[in-house]
N, C-alpha and C positions, 0 to 999 in steps of 0.2 A: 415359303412357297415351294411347291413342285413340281415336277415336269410339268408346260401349258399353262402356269399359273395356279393350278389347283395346289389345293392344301393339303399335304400327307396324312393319311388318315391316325388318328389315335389311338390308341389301342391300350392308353391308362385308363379308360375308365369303363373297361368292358370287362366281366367276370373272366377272370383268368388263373389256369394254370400251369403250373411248371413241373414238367415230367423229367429229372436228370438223373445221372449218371454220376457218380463222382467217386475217385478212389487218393485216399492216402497213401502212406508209406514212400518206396520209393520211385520220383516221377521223372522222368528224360529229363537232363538239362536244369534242373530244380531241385533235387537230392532228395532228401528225405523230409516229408510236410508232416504235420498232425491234421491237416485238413484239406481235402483236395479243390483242386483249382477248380472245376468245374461250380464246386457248392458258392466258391463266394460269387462267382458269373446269376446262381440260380437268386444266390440270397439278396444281390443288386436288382435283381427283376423284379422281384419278391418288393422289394424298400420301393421301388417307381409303382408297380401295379397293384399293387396289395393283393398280388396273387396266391393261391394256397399251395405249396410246396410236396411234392412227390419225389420222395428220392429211393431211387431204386436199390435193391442191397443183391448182391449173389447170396446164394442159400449157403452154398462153400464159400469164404471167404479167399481173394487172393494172397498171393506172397505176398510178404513187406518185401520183397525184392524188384525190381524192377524187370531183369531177364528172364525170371522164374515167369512174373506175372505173364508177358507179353506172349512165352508159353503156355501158360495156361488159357490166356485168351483164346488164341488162335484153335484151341481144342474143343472151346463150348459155344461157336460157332455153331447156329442150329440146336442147341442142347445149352442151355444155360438155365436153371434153374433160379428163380428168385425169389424172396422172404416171404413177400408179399404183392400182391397180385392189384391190381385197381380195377374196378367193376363198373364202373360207370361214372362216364365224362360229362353227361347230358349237360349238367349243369352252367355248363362253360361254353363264353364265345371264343376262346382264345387259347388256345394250347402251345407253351413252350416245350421244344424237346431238345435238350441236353447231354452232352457226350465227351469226353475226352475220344478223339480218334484212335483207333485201333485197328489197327490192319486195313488201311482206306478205308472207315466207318465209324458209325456209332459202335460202341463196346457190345457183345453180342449180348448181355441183358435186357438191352435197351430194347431190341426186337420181340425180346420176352414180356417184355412190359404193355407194348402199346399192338399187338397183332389183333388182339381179338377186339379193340375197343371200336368201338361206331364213329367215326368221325364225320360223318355223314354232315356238311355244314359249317363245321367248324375250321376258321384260320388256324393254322400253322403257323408257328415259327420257329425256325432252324438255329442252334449256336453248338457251336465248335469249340474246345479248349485242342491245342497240339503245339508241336513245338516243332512246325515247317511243313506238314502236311495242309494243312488249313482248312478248307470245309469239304476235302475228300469228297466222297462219292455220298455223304451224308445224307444230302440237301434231296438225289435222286432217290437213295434209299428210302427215305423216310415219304417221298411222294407215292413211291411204289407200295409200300406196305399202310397206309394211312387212307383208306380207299376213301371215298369221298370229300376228304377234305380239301381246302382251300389251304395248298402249300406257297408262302409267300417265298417270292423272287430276294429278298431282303436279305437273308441268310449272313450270319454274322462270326467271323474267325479269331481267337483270341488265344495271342500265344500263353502258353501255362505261364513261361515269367512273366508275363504280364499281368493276370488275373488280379491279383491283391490290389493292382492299381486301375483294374478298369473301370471302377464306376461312374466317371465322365462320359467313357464312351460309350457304355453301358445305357448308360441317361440319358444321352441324346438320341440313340437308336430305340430305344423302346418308345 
């Protein structure tokens, strides 16, 4: 039950996508993965929703270094080029947008991915990977740049060591 007795709404059985972010190599606090924390947050939503998965790639790939990366992030703020582009969301009631934090934010691809898209109607929802920043200035970001949609208040923070074990928590919030 929720707030007033009402029932939280569902949102497994609504056409759904997951727009994320995710990087390997080496990550704060976590050392070096073959697979970044954000994709298995994406791939647990992906398992509850049977959503179809979008992961964003940079065109230039970053360091495997972790210091190197965080530099090079802070540089394609505004200018981040990526692989591949997504044209059309229409299809979906439900859009997940995913990030590991990055200088109080989504990773500046992430901006590159979803700015031109029409959200016009469509829920939002917010997830965060970081290791003590937690949903940063994401949740505002992502309302500002996603013009018409329905950004939910729900917004969800998962520290990187975590991730490999959140699909409990994962499960119950989706």
């Amino acid at each position: 039950m929720g707030l007033f007795g009402g029932n939280k709404e569902s949102y497994k059985d609504k056409k759904s996508l997951v727009i994320y972010f995710s990087r390997a190599d080496e990550n704060y606090a976590v050392g070096y993965i073959n697979k970044g924390n954000t994709e298995y947050i994406a791939e647990f939503v992906q398992e509850f929703t049977g959503a179809d998965l979008f992961k964003i790639e940079p065109l230039v790939p970053y360091a495997k270094d972790y210091a190197t990366c965080i530099e090079e992030a802070k540089r394609r703020v505004g200018n981040a080029p990526i692989k591949e582009k997504l044209e059309d969301i229409s299809g979906y009631e439900v859009i997940y947008i995913m990030s590991p934090i990055f200088w109080g934010t989504y990773a500046p691809e992430v901006e590159t991915a979803i700015k031109d898209l029409d959200f016009t109607g469509k829920t939002v929802r917010v997830v965060t990977t970081h290791e003590g920043s937690g949903l940063a200035s994401m949740p505002n970001d992502i309302k500002r740049i996603c013009k018409g949609a329905i950004v939910l208040n729900d917004s969800i923070a998962i520290k990187g060591t975590d991730c490999k074990n959140a699909r409990n928590k994962i499960e119950n919030w989706v």
